[in-house]
N, C-alpha and C positions, 0 to 999 in steps of 0.2 A: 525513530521514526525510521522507517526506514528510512526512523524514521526513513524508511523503509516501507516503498511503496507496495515494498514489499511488505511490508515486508510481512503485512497479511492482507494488502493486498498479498504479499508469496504465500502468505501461509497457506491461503484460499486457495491458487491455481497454481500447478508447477506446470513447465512448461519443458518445452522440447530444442527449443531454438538457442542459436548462441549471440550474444549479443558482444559489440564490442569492446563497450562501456558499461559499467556500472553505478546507477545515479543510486546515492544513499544519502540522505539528509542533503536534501539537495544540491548537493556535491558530484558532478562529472570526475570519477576515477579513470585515468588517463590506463591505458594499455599496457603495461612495464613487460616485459618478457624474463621469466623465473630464471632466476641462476640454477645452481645442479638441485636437482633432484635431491631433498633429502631422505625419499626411502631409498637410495641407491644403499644395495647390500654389504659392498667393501666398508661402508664406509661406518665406525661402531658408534651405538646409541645414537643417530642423527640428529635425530627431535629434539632433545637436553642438550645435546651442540651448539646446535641452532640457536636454541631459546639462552644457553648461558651466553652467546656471544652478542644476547641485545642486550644485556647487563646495563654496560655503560650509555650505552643511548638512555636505556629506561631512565637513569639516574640524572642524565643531562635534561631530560624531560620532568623530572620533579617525582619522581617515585624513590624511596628512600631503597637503600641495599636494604635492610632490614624487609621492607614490603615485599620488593622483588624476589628475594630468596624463600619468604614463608610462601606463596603462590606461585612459585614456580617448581617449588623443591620434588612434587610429585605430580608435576603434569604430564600428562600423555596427549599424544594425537590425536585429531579425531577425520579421517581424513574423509569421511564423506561430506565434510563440507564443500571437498575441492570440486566435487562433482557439479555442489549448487552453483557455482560461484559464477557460472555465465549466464543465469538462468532468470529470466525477470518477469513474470507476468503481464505486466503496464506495458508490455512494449511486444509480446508476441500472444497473445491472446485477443482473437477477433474482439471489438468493444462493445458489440454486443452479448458475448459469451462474459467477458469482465463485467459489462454492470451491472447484466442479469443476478449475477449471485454476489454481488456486494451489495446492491441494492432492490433488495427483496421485500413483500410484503411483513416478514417476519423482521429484518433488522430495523424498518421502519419504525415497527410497533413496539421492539424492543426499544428502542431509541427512545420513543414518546413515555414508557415507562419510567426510564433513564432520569428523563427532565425534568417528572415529577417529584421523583426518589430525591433529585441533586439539586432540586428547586431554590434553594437559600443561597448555597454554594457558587451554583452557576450564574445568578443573579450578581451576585458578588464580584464572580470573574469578568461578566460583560459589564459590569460597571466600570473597573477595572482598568478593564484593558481592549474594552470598545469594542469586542469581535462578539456579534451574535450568541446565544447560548446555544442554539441549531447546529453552529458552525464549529462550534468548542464539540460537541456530543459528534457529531459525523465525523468528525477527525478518530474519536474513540471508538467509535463503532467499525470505522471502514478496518483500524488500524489494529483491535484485537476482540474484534467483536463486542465491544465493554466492556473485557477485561475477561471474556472465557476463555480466548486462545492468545495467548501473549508468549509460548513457545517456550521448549523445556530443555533445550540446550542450554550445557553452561558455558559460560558468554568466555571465561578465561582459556576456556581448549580449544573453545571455535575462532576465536582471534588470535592465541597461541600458536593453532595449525595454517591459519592464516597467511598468518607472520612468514611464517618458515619456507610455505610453498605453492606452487602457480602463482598466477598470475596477481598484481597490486598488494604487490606485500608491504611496501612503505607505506600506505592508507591504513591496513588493517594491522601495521604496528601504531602508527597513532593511535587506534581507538585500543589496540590492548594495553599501554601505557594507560591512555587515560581512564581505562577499567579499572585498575591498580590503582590511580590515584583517587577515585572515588572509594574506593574501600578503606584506603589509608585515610581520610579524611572521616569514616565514620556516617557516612550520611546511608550507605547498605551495608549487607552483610555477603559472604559472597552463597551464601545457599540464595541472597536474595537475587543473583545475576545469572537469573536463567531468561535464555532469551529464545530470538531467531537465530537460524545459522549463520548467520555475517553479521550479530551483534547491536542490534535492536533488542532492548528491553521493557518491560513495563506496559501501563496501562495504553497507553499512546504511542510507546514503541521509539524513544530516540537511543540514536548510537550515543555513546560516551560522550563523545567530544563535544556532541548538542546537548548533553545533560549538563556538561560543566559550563557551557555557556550560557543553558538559557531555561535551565530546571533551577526553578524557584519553591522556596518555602513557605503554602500560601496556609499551612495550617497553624505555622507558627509552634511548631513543636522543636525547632532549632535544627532539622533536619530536609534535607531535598530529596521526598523518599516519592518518587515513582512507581513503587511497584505495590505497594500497598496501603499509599495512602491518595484514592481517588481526586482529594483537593487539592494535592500536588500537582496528580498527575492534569486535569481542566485546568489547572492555572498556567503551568506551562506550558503545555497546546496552545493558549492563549497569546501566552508571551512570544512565543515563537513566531506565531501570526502576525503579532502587531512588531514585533522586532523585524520582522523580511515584507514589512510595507503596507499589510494591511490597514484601508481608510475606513475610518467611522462611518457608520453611514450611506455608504455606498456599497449596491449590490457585486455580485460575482462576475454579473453578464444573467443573457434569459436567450430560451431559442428565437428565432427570427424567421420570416418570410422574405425572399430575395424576388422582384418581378422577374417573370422567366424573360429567359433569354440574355438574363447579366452573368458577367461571368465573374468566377470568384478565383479566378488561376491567381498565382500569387499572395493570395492573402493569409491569413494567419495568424496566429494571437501575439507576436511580437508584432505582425506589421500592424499597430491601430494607427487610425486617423479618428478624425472631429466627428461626432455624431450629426454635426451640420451634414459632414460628407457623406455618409449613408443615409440619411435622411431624402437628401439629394438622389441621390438614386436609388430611391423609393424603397428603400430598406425598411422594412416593418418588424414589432414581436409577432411572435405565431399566431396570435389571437387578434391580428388586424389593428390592433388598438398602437400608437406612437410611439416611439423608442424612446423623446423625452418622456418623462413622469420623474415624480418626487424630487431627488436632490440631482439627480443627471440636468447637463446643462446640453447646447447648443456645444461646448468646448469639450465635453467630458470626453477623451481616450480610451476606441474602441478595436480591438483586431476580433478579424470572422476565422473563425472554428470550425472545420468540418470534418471531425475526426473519420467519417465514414464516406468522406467524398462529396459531391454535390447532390447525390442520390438522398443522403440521408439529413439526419438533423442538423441546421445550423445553426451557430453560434452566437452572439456577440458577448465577446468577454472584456470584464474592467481590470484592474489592478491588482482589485480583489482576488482575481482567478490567480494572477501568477504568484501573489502569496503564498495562495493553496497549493499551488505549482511547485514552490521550492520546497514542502514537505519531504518531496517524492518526486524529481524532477519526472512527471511523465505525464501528459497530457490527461490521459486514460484515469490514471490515478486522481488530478485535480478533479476532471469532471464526476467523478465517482462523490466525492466527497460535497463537489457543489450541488450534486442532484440529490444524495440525499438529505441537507439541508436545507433544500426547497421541501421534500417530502414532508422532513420534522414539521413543516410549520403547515404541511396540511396540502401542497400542492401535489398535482397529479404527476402521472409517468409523459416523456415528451408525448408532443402529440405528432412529428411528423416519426415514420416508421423506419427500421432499419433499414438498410438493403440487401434482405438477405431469404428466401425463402424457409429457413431453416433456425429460428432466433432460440436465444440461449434460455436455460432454464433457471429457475428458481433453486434454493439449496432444500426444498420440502421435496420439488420434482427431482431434484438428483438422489433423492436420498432413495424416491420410489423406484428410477434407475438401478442403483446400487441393490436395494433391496431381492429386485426381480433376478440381477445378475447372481446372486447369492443362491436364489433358489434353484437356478443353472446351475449351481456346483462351482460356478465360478470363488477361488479364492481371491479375493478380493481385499481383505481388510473389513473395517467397521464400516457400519450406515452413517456417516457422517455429513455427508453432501459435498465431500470435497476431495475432486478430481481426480486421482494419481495416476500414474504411469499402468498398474495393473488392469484397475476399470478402462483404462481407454484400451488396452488391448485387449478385453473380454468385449466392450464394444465391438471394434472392430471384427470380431466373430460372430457376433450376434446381428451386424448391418448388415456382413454377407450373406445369412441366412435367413434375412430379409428381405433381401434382394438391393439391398442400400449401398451407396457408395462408402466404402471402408473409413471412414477418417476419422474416428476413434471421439468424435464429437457426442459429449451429454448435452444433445439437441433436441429440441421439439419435433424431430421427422422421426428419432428412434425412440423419443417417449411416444407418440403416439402410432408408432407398430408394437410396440410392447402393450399401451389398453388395448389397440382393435385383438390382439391374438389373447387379450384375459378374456374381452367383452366375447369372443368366438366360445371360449370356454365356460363360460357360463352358459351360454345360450344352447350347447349339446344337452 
């Protein structure tokens, strides 16, 4: 997972900003500041230094010398991870530019395909383990698309180079220990440990350390295989759910109407109080209709959400949400997942609007971006709908010469200067 909120969320948007933390499997990795450098040049073969001198830790950890030395005996670096490593979507991506393309017309319907295809299965898991079959499939969807983009790093070089250098290298030796020890145990193979850059693998995307806690074998083949066995991987998306607090029963939260003029300074989805108390001060869903219904009570514990300000959608979120929450500690990332499990089951997009003249696209609309930029001469890469550093700076060329503000954004103001100058050319 990122479980990694990333960690497609990462896969989806790279981003530009540095952050100071890095949340993985809902884990806040604290700041460590790197000791030396080990590409510095004096100093011979660094990398195999390095890695022989976590030896004895690995083995104090439960990785046999014999594992250690077969997986490490020809590892190399791979040090464009180091580049990723401050870089988090959920947390520097406008969230309407985030949901836009996590939650699109197309992964909805793939999703609904999904439910059909895993209909037995998912049935089985929410009986289970009491989490929605909506909510088990959004997790996969957001997390590798259902399993098309699950990331082709191999997980022992990117945690390996990890290990060795920048910053939080004690976190990313735990999970490259506990990489090793899933191998040595037999439950993968290591062609099967390809991942994200910071060690997210599989259909749903957990690091190590949440596979060996809480990846379960629900097909009964005596194995805890995530990566290609889909009833694995739903079951423990589940497990993980219901193991970090998820209630039966109870919703996520739904958007709300606030009476103007209250204010929401302070609030937030840690701070809940009693649905008495927003009730009280005429706190409505967006559709007018009462905030109790079904199993919510007068008591039930609620905090308000405004990931876009007061301007934009608001929130009220239950318990439920911050389950979703420790997936991926990242706001952005929970709401991503709880809105496309409202979609699954048929609900619309919010109804109050962003605040934003400029709102994010689709991955169908970015790909028609991408495509246009191609026919620019822009080299770009493939038509895949997904973001990179290149396309934003072919954007930012092409905003200019639009007369648009530079900001390198696959928006709705440079897709639609891109039809009006097709629709001009057809019409000569």
């Amino acid at each position: 997972m990122r479980n990694i909120a990333f960690l497609f969320g990462s896969a989806l948007f790279i981003t530009t900003q540095v952050q100071a933390e890095l949340i993985i499997n809902g884990q806040t990795v604290p700041v460590i500041t790197a000791g030396q450098n080990i590409s510095d040049s004096n100093s011979p073969n660094p990398f195999q230094i390095c890695i022989s001198n976590l030896k004895n830790q690995a083995m104090q950890s439960g990785v046999s010398s014999f594992t250690f030395d077969r997986y490490t005996q020809n590892l190399t670096p791979d040090y464009s991870v180091i580049e990723k490593l401050n870089y988090q979507p959920e947390f520097s991506t406008p969230i309407w530019d985030y949901l836009s393309g996590l939650v699109d017309v197309e992964r909805v319907e793939l999703g609904k395909i999904k439910i059909r295809q895993h209909a037995d299965v998912l049935k089985k898991v929410s009986t289970t383990y009491g989490v929605p079959i909506e909510t088990v499939v959004a997790v996969w969807g957001v997390e590798s698309n259902y399993g098309n983009i699950s990331g082709k790093n191999d997980l022992l070089q990117s945690l390996g180079t990890l290990s060795c250098e920048g910053r939080r290298q004690n976190f990313f030796r735990g999970e490259f220990f506990a990489a090793m020890r899933i191998l040595q145990r037999g439950d993968l193979t290591q062609d099967q440990l390809k991942g994200s850059w910071a060690g997210a693998f599989g259909h749903t995307q957990f690091m190590p350390s949440t596979y060996e806690e809480l990846a379960v074998d629900f097909d009964g083949d005596g194995r805890r295989d995530l990566v290609s066995s889909t009833t694995d991987a739903l079951a423990s998306t589940a497990n993980f759910l219901k193991k970090r607090g998820w209630q039966t029963g109870q919703p996520w939260g739904f958007e709300i109407k606030v009476p103007e003029g209250m204010s929401i300074a302070g609030e937030g989805r840690r701070n809940k109080k009693s649905l008495a108390s927003w009730v009280e001060r005429g706190v409505v869903r967006v559709d007018g209709t009462p905030l109790i219904q079904g199993n919510l009570t007068e008591l039930s514990q609620a905090g308000l959400m405004s990931p876009a300000g007061a301007n934009g959608p608001l929130f009220l979120v239950f318990k439920n949400f911050d389950a979703i929450y420790s997936y991926n500690a990242a706001e952005s990332y929970a709401l991503a997942i709880a809105h496309l499990s409202d979609r699954l089951q048929g609900a619309q997009g919010f109804v109050t609007e962003w605040p934003t003249n400029d709102a994010g696209t689709s991955r169908m609309e970015r790909r028609q971006i991408q495509a246009y930029l191609l026919s620019r001469g822009y080299s770009i890469g493939d038509v895949d709908g997904l973001i990179g550093d290149r396309t934003r700076q072919a954007i930012r060329q092409e905003q200019l010469r639009f007369g648009l503000s530079p900001t390198g954004r696959a928006g709705q103001l440079f897709l639609n200067a891109i039809r009006d100058e097709n629709a001009k050319k057809i019409m000569k």
